[in-house]
DRENDO-521441 format. One line per 4 residues: number of its first residue (from 0); for each residue x, y, z of C-alpha. Coordinates in pm, whole numbers. Example, Ala and Ser with C-alpha at 12.3 -4.5 7.8 and 13.67 -1.06 7.14 Angstrom:
0	1230,-450,780  1367,-106,714
//
This chain:
0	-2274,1946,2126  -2129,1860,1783  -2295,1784,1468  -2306,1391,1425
4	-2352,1254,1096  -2277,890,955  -2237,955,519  -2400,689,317
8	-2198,747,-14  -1831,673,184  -1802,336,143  -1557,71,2
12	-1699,-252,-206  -1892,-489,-19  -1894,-294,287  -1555,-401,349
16	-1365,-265,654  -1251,73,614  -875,69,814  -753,452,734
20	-894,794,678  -704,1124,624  -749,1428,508  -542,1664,276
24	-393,1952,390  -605,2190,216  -930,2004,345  -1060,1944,12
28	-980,1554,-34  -1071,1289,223  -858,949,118  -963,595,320
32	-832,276,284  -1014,-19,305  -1039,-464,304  -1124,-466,-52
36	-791,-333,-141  -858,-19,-295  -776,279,-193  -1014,557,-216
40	-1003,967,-266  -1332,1170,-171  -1478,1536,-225  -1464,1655,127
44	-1735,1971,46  -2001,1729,165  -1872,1696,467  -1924,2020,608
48	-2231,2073,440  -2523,2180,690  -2733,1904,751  -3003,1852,1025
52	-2925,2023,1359  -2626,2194,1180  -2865,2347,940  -3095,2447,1212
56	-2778,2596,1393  -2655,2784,1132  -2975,2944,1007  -3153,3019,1335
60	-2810,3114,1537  -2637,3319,1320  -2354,3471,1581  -2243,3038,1596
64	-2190,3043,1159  -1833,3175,1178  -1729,2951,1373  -1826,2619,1181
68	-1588,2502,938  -1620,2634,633  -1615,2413,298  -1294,2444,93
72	-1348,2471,-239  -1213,2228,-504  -1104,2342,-830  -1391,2352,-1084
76	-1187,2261,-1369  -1120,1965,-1200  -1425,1869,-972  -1682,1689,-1211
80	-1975,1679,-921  -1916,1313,-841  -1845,1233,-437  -1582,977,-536
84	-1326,1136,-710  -1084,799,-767  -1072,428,-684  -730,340,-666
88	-666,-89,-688  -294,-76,-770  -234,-296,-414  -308,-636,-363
92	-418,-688,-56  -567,-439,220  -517,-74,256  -443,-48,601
96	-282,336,623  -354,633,434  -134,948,425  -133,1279,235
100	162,1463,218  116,1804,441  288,2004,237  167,1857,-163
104	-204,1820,-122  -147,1617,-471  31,1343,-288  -75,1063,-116
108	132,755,24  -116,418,73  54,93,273  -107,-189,333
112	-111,-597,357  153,-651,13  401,-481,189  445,-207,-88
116	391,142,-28  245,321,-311  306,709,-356  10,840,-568
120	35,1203,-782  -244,1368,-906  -246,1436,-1263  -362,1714,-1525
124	-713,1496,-1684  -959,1252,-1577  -846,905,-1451  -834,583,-1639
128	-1069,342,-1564  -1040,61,-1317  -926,-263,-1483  -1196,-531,-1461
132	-1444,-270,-1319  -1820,-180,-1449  -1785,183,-1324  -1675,524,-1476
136	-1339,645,-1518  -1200,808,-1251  -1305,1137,-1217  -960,1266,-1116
140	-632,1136,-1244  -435,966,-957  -137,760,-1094  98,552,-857
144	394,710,-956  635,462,-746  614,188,-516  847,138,-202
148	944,-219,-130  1127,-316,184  922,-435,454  879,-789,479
152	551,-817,582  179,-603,664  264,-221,686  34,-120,971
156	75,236,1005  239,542,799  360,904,897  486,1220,662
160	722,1437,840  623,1822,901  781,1923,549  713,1645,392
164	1020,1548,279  1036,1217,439  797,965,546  786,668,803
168	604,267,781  651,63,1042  555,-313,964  445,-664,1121
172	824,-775,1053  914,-514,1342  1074,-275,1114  1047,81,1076
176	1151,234,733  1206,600,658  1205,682,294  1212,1009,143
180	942,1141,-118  1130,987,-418  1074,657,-242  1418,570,-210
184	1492,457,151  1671,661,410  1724,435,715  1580,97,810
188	1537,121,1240  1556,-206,1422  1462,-185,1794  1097,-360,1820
192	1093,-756,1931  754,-799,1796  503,-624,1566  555,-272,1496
196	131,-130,1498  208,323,1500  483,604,1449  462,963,1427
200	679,1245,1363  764,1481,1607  666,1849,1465  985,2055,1583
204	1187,1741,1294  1376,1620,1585  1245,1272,1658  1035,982,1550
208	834,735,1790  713,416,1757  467,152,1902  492,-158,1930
212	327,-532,2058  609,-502,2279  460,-302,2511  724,-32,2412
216	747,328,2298  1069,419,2139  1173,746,2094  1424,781,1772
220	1651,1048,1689  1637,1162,1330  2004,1306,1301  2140,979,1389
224	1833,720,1350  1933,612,1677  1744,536,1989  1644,857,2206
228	1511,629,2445  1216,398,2524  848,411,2768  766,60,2896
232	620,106,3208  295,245,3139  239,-71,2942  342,-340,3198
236	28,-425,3287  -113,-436,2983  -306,-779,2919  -243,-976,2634
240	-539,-881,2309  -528,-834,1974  -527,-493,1803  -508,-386,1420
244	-315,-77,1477  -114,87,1779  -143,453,1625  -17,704,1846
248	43,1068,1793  259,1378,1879  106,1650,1989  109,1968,1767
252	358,2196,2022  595,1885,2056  577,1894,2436  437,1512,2435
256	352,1211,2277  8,1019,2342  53,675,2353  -197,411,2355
260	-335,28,2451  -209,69,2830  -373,-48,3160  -393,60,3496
264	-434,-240,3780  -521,59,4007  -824,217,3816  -900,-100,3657
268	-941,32,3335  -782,96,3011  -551,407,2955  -364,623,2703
272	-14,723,2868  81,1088,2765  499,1098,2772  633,1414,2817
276	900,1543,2584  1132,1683,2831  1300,1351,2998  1036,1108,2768
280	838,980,3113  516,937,3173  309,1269,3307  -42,1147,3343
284	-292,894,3159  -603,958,2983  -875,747,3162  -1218,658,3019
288	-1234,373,2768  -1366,30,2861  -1125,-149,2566  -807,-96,2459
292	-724,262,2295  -626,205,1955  -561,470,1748  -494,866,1828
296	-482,1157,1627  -453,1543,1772  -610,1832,1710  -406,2054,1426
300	-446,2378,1647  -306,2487,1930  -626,2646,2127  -671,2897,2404
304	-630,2791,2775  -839,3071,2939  -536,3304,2930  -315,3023,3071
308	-72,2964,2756  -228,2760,2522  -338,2367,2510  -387,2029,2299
312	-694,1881,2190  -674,1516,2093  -903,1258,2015  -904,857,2094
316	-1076,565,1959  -1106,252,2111  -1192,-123,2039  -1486,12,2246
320	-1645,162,1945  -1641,469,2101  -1432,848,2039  -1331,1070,2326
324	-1232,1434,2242  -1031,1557,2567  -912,1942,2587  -623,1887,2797
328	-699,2254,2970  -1015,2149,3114  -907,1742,3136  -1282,1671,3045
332	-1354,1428,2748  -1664,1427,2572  -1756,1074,2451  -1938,982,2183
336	-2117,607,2150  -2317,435,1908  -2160,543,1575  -2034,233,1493
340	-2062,-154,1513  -1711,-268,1517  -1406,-80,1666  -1286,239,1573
344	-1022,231,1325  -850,536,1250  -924,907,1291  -812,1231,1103
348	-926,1608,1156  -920,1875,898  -677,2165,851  -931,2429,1069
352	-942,2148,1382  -1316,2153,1369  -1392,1850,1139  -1262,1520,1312
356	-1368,1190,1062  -1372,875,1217  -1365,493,994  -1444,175,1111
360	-1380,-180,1059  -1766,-207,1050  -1703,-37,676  -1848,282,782
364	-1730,639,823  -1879,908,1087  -1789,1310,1126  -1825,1514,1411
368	-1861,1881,1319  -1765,2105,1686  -1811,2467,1794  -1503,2679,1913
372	-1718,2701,2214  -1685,2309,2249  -1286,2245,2196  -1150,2600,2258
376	-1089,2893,2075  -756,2829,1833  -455,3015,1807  -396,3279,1510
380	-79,3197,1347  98,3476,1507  -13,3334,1841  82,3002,1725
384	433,3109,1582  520,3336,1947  445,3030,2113  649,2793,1951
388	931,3069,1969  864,3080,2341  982,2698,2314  1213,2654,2065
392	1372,3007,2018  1374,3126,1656  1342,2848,1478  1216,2777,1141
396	1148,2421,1189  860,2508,1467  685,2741,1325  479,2593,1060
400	700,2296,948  891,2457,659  1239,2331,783  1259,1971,910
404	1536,1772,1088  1619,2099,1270  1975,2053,1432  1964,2256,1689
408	1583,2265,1866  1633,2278,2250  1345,2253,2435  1326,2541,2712
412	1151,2468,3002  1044,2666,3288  1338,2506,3569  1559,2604,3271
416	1630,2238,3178  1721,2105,2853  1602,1776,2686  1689,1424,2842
420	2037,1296,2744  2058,979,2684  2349,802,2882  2695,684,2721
424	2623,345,2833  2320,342,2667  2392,443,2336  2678,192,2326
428	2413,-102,2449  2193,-41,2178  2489,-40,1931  2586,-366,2048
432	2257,-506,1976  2261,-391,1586  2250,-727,1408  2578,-888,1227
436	2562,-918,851  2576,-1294,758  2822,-1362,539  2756,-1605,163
440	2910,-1904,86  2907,-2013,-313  2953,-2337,-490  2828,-2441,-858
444	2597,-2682,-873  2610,-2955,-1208  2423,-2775,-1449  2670,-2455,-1379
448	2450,-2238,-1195  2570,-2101,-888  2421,-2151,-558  2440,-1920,-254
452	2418,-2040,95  2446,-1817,400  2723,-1888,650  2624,-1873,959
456	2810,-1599,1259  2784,-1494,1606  2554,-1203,1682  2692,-844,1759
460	2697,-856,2197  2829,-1179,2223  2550,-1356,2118  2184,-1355,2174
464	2155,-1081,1880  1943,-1069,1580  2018,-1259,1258  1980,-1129,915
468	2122,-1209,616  2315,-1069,304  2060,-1102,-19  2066,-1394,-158
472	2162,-1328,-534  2021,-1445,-846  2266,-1703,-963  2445,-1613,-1321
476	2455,-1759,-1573  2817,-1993,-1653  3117,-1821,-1779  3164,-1869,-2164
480	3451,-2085,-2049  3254,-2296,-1839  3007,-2350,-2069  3238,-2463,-2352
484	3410,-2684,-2098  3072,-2839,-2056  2965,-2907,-2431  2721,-2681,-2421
488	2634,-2404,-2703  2677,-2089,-2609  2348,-1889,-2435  2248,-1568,-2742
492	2338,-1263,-2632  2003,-1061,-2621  2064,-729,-2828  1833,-425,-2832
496	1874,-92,-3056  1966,-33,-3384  2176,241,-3541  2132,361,-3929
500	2358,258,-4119  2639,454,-4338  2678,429,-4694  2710,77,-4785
504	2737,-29,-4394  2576,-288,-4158  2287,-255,-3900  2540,-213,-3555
508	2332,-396,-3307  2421,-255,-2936  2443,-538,-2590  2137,-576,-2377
512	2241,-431,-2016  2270,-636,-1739  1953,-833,-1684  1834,-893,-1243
516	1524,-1145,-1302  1437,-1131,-932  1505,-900,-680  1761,-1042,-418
520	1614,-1285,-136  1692,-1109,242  1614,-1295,547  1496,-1097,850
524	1524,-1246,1194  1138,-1269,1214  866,-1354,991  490,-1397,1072
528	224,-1529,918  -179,-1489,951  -406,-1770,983  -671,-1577,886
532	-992,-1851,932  -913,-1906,1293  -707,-1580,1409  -400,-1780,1455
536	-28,-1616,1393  265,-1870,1317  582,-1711,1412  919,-1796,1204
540	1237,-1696,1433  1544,-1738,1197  1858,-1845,1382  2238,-1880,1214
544	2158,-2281,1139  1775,-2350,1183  1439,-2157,1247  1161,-2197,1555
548	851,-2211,1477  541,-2091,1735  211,-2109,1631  -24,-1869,1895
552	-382,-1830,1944  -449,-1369,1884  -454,-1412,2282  -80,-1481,2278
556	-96,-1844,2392  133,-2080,2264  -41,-2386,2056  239,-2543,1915
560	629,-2539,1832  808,-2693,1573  1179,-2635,1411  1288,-2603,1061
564	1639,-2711,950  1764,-2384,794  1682,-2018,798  1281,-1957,664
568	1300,-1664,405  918,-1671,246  578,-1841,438  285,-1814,315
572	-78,-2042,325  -204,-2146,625  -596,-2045,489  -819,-2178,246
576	-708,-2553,303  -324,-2403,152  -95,-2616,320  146,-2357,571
580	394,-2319,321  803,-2239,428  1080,-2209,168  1427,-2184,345
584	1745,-2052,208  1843,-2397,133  1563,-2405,-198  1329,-2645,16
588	977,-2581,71  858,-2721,362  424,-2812,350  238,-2796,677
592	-119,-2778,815  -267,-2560,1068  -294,-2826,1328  122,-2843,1264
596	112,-3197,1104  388,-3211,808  200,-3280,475  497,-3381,273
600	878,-3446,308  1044,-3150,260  1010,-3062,-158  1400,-2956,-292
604	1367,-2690,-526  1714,-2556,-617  1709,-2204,-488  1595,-2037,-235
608	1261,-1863,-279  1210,-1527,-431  814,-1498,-428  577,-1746,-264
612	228,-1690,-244  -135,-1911,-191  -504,-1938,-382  -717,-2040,-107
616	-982,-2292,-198  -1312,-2122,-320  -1658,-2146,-367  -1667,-2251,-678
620	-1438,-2575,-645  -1134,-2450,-712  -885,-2620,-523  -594,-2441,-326
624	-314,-2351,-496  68,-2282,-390  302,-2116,-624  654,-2108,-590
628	920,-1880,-756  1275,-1934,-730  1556,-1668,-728  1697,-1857,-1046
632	1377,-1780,-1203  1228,-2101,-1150  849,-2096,-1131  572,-2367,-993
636	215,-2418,-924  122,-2725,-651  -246,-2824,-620  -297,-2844,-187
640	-563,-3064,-274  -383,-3299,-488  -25,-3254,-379  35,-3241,-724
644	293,-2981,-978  49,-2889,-1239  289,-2622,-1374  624,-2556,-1445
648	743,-2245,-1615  1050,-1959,-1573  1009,-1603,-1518  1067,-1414,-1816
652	1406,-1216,-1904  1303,-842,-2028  1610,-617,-2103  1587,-335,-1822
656	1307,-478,-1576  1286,-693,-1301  1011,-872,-1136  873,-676,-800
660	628,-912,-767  479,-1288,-837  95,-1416,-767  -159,-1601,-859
664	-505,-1472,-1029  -858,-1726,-1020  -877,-1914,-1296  -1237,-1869,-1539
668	-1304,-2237,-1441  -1255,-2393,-1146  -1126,-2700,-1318  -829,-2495,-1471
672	-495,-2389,-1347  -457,-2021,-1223  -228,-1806,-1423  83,-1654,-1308
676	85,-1309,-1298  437,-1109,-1305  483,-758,-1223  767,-525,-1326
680	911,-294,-1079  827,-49,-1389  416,-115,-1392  399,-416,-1629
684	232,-710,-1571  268,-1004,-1783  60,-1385,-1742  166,-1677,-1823
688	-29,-1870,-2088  56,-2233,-2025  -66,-2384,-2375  164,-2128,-2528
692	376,-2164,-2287  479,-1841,-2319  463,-1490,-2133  215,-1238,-2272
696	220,-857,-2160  -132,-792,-2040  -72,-460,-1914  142,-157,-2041
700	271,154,-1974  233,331,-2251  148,684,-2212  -233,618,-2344
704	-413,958,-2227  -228,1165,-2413  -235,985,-2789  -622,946,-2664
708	-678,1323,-2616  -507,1423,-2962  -731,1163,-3134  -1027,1292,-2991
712	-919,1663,-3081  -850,1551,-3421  -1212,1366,-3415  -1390,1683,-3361
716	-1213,1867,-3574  -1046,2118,-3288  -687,1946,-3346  -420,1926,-3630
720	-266,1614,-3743  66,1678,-3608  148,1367,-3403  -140,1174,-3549
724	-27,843,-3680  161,801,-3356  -148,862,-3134  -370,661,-3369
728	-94,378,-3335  -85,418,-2959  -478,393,-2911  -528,132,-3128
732	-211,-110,-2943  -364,-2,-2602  -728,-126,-2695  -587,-470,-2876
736	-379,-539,-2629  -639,-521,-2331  -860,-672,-2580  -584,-973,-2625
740	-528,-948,-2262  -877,-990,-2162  -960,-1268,-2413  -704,-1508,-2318
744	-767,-1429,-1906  -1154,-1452,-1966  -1266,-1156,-1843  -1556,-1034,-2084
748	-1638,-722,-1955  -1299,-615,-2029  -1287,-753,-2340  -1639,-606,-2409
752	-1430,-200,-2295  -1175,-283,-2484  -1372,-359,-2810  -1590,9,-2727
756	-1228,169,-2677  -1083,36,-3016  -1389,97,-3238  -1347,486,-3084
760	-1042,482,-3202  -1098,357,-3556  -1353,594,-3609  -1183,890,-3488
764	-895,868,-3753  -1150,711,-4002  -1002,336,-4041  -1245,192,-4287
768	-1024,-130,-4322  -988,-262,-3990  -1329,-97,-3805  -1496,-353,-4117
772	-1302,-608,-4013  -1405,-605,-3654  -1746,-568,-3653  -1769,-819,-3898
776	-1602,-1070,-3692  -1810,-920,-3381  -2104,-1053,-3585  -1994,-1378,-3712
780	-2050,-1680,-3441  -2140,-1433,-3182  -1787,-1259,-3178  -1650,-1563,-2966
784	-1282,-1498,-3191  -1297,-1152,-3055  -1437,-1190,-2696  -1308,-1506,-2619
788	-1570,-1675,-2385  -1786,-1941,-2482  -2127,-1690,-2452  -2000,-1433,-2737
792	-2225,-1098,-2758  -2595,-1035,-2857  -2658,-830,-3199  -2807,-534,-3047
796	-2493,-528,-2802  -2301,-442,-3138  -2548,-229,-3256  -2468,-8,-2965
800	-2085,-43,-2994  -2091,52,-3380  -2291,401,-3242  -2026,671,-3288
804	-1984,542,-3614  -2311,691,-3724  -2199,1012,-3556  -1862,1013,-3737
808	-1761,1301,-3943  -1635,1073,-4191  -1811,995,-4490  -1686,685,-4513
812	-1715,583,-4163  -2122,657,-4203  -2091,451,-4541  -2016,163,-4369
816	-2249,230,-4074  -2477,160,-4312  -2350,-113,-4490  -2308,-307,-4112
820	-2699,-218,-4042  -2786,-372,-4339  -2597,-689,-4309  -2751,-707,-3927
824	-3092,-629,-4074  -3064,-885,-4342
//
């Protein structure tokens, strides 16, 4: 029997669902993702260490210790003897897939409910620490080095390919996107009719499939990104529930894909199909599970079959909250019950095949530790690399992954057949159901902006096809002509740079580049929307003139149906008492309740709608918000409660960024109106501070560690001063800007880091001047100028900021340590 162990210290905030686990290639990492956001990177070690039975196994049975897994060991320059190594919050909503890249154990791609994907890098240091968090710094340096956007809506599941060149996210807007690992995107596969829940990569390179709420399996070839073909049949019979995740998984010779969340009317019970490679059919089913099989993940190694070739080992789990580990030699599964509350989320096994970690929605995560004797004796690599040859032929691509997209891989099989070819007819079928591109119409409104209005045409097939839409652009600003014609004064054109003058010359100021506020506004033939307080789903079908809207219970039955006059191409709401919120292409917003009442007439905006997002209602009184943001910049806040605009304001024009995202964070009081937060595609963020009514930048990208580490070398005496003023100047604008940051947004505790963070810095380059001036306006009135909330700090809470002064090596610095005491004292 395996080892069975449940670890206390992996855990998200809150106990929050845990949706992903995975496990780096080297087995030294163990990432999850989880409900509150964050995604999370573990030392592994633990996880083999010997605990209970498998202490008593490995100490009294010696002859079993070689075959346990053994612990991989993590750099000690790096490990700092902390379990969590990083808490990553860089996503704003859910985590819900977790993948590092098999062949860069210092990559790691998180997805989840913002419809970003984030590609994290591990960097030389130790991490920054989390913003608005009580904890440590990050004991490892994990940056989000870029962010895919494309999908529409939830990313549900996420797949590297064997080299690790290019990944794969499939989404609730029945999408599948393959980017490669510089996040740029390679093809965008439209097939699904409904939500898109699991892909996986084939390991030979030659094909990707796909799962879907369709109750289809689609096979996709990657020299083409075309359909292969598709598996419906084993899921005919499937009832009608509601599932998180569809994640199936190739297994690691190729031969077949196991699928899940089918049903068998004969046995009665639910079933994972396994679809052979060779003509992509069904072979058999994997029986066993009393609810639906959600998520499947198989065995790294290829193990011994009893001198009969060798098999697969795979694992299931099910909304049953139970795992089943089948060896498909022996077609036994051992099943293990009771490990966890809620369903079984997501499963990963380490590089040696003898690990397998399970998470749950229940928030928890469980490992089963197995014997050779229990799963089968694995393949060496030379046994693994003849067999794939005995496939394959010679191919690099097969044996081990190093060469992906292979051009060439035919399958041999024993009747000396090749792979299934897909038929003429078909291929030309699903051509003729690729989706027509919409063309624009433009016309100027009165104030000289343009406006850009989809036409609408037939779809490709003579009709019935998918609609999408060219992006809707930004409009630009009025020709110079125009604008004179109008009587208006001439917009400034925004210069940056500055060249040194010659002898006697002028400054020569250079033109701003060409400024994109918003990204462009795409409409997909589908949206969907979550109704998350009673399970509900509100579906938006787009059509050339008008959308449908279906609101369904998570069984799939129809509540109501309603139409909107023009294409829908943002929704969001529905939650919280936030009216159902709909902005068409048109610039209306149309405001609707759960029930599918109509609040308000529809609300004519001017454009249509770049960002829209919701503030649910909370405990503390604030009412729901809406806000609103235009692709002409435009920006709103409505009060749900009050159907009233209680702000008005326009996205900000920076030279060389544009906005990648638009939301709103709590206000301090309940009583005052949430701030807009605006992030740059380039890791900015800026709020909007309404009584200025102005833009601040609350959060830079300057790069911080590295001025930090020279002033802390210089501190102690270890460093020179080359580089030193710039460093100092770094530090100290990092610190007083998170300081300023934190002040105006209300959030003391950063404030109260901040203020630590910039007297460090002071005292490290010994700045008499200004480390006087801020402890002495810590001290007067309670340092309410400085923190910014109402409560101010305690004397002794300064007397332990001022510390490292007293430890300074500055003379000065311990001069007026003193001279502070004394003023406290007196």
């Amino acid at each position: 029997m395996p080892v069975v162990d449940v670890p206390p210290w992996v855990r998200h905030d809150a106990l929050k669902a845990i949706y992903s686990v995975d496990i780096c290639p080297r087995g030294r990492r163990l990432a999850t993702g989880g409900g509150d956001n964050r995604t999370r990177i573990w030392d592994a070690r633990p996880l083999f260490t010997p605990t209970n039975a498998w202490a008593e196994a490995s100490t009294t049975n010696q002859t079993n210790a070689p075959n346990a897994p053994a612990a991989p060991a993590l750099d000690s320059s790096i490990f700092t003897g902390t379990l969590l190594l990083a808490s990553l919050s860089d996503h704003y909503g859910p985590v819900n897939a977790v993948r590092f890249n098999p062949q860069n154990e210092k990559m790691l791609a998180a997805a989840g409910d913002d419809n970003n994907i984030l590609l994290y890098e591990l960097q030389v240091g130790t991490g920054a620490k989390e913003f608005g968090s009580n904890t440590a710094p990050n004991a490892e340096n994990w940056r989000a080095s870029i962010v895919c956007r494309g999908h529409l809506s939830n990313i549900t599941d996420l797949s590297w390919s064997v080299d690790g060149r290019l990944f794969a996210t499939c989404s609730l807007d029945n999408a599948v996107i393959v980017w490669n690992a510089k996040g740029r995107e390679v093809a965008r596969l439209q097939g699904h009719e409904s939500f898109v829940k699991g892909v996986t990569w084939d390991p030979v390179g030659r094909y990707l499939a796909t799962q879907g709420d369709d109750k289809r399996v689609i096979i996709w070839r990657t020299d083409t990104w075309k359909q292969a073909n598709e598996v419906s049949e084993p899921f005919a019979n499937t009832p009608p529930n509601r599932t998180h995740s569809l994640r199936l998984a190739w297994s690691p010779d190729g031969r077949f894909v196991a699928s899940t969340n089918a049903y068998e009317n004969l046995v009665g019970a639910h079933t994972a199909p396994i679809i052979g490679r060779e003509k992509f059919g069904q072979q058999f089913s994997l029986v066993g599970h009393s609810a639906p099989v959600v998520t499947i993940r198989m065995n790294p190694r290829m193990r011994h079959n009893k001198g009969k070739g060798a098999v697969c080992a795979v694992a299931m789990g099910s909304q049953d909250r139970s795992i089943s580990v089948w060896n498909l030699g022996t077609m036994r599964p051992s099943v293990y019950k009771g490990l966890f509350e809620k369903q079984v989320s997501d499963l990963a096994w380490d590089p040696s095949g003898r690990l397998l970690v399970a998470c749950s929605l229940d928030g928890t995560v469980a490992t089963l530790q197995f014997f050779d004797e229990e799963i089968g004796t694995p393949l060496t690599d030379a046994e693994h690399s003849t067999f794939m040859s005995s496939l394959y032929g010679s191919m690099p691509g097969a044996m081990g992954g190093k060469t992906a997209l292979p051009e060439s891989a035919r399958m041999r099989v024993p009747g000396g057949g090749g792979e299934h070819a897909v038929a003429t007819a078909r291929e030309e079928r699903q051509h003729h159901q690729q989706p027509s591109v919409m063309p624009q119409r433009m016309d100027r409104r009165n104030d000289g902006r343009k406006r850009i209005v989809p036409n609408a045409v037939e779809g490709g097939g003579g009709g019935g096809g998918a609609m999408t839409a060219m992006p809707l652009r930004p409009p630009l600003p009025p020709p110079a002509g125009a604008a004179a014609a109008a009587g208006a004064s001439p917009a400034p054109i925004a210069m940056v740079g500055r060249k040194r003058p010659s002898e006697g010359g002028t400054l020569q100021l250079q033109p701003a580049p060409a400024l994109r506020v918003v990204p462009p506004t795409e409409i997909t033939p589908q949206l969907h929307l979550q109704l998350s307080e009673s399970g509900m789903v509100l579906e938006f079908r787009n059509q050339a003139e008008k959308c449908a809207l279906v609101c369904r219970r998570a069984d799939g039955t129809a509540l109501w149906t309603d139409q909107l006059p023009n294409p829908c191409a943002r929704a969001a709401g529905g939650s919280g008492g936030v009216w159902i919120a709909a902005g068409c292409a048109d610039g209306t917003l149309h405001a609707l309740l759960p029930s599918g009442r109509r609040v308000l007439p529809p609300l004519v905006l001017g454009s249509a709608p770049a960002f829209l997002s919701a503030s649910p209602s909370s405990d503390g009184g604030a009412p729901p918000r809406l806000l609103w943001c235009g692709a002409d910049g435009d920006l709103a806040i409505f009060n749900c409660a009050t159907c009233r605009r209680e702000l008005t304001a326009r996205l900000p024009a920076i030279v060389g960024a544009e906005v990648a995202d638009v939301r709103l964070r709590d206000a301090v009081k309940a009583e005052d109106v949430p701030v807009p937060l605006c992030v740059l595609a380039d890791g900015r963020v800026l709020a909007y501070h309404a009584g200025l009514e102005s833009w601040m930048l609350v959060q830079d990208h300057d790069p911080f560690s590295q001025a930090e580490r020279r002033l802390a070398a210089f501190s102690e005496g270890g460093g020179d001063d080359d580089g030193l003023l710039g460093s100092y100047v770094a530090a100290c604008r990092h610190w007083e800007s998170q300081l300023a940051a934190a002040r105006v947004l209300g959030r003391r505790q950063d404030a109260s880091n901040a203020v630590k963070g910039l007297v460090g810095a002071l005292v490290a380059v010994g700045d008499v001047y200004r480390l006087g001036g801020l402890v002495r306006a810590l001290l007067r009135n309670k340092g309410v100028e400085v923190i910014g909330v109402s409560e101010g700090v305690e004397e002794d809470w300064v007397r332990k900021a001022i510390e490292p002064m007293r430890e300074s090596a500055s003379v000065s610095v311990q001069r007026l340590y003193e001279e502070l005491t004394d003023e406290m004292a007196g």
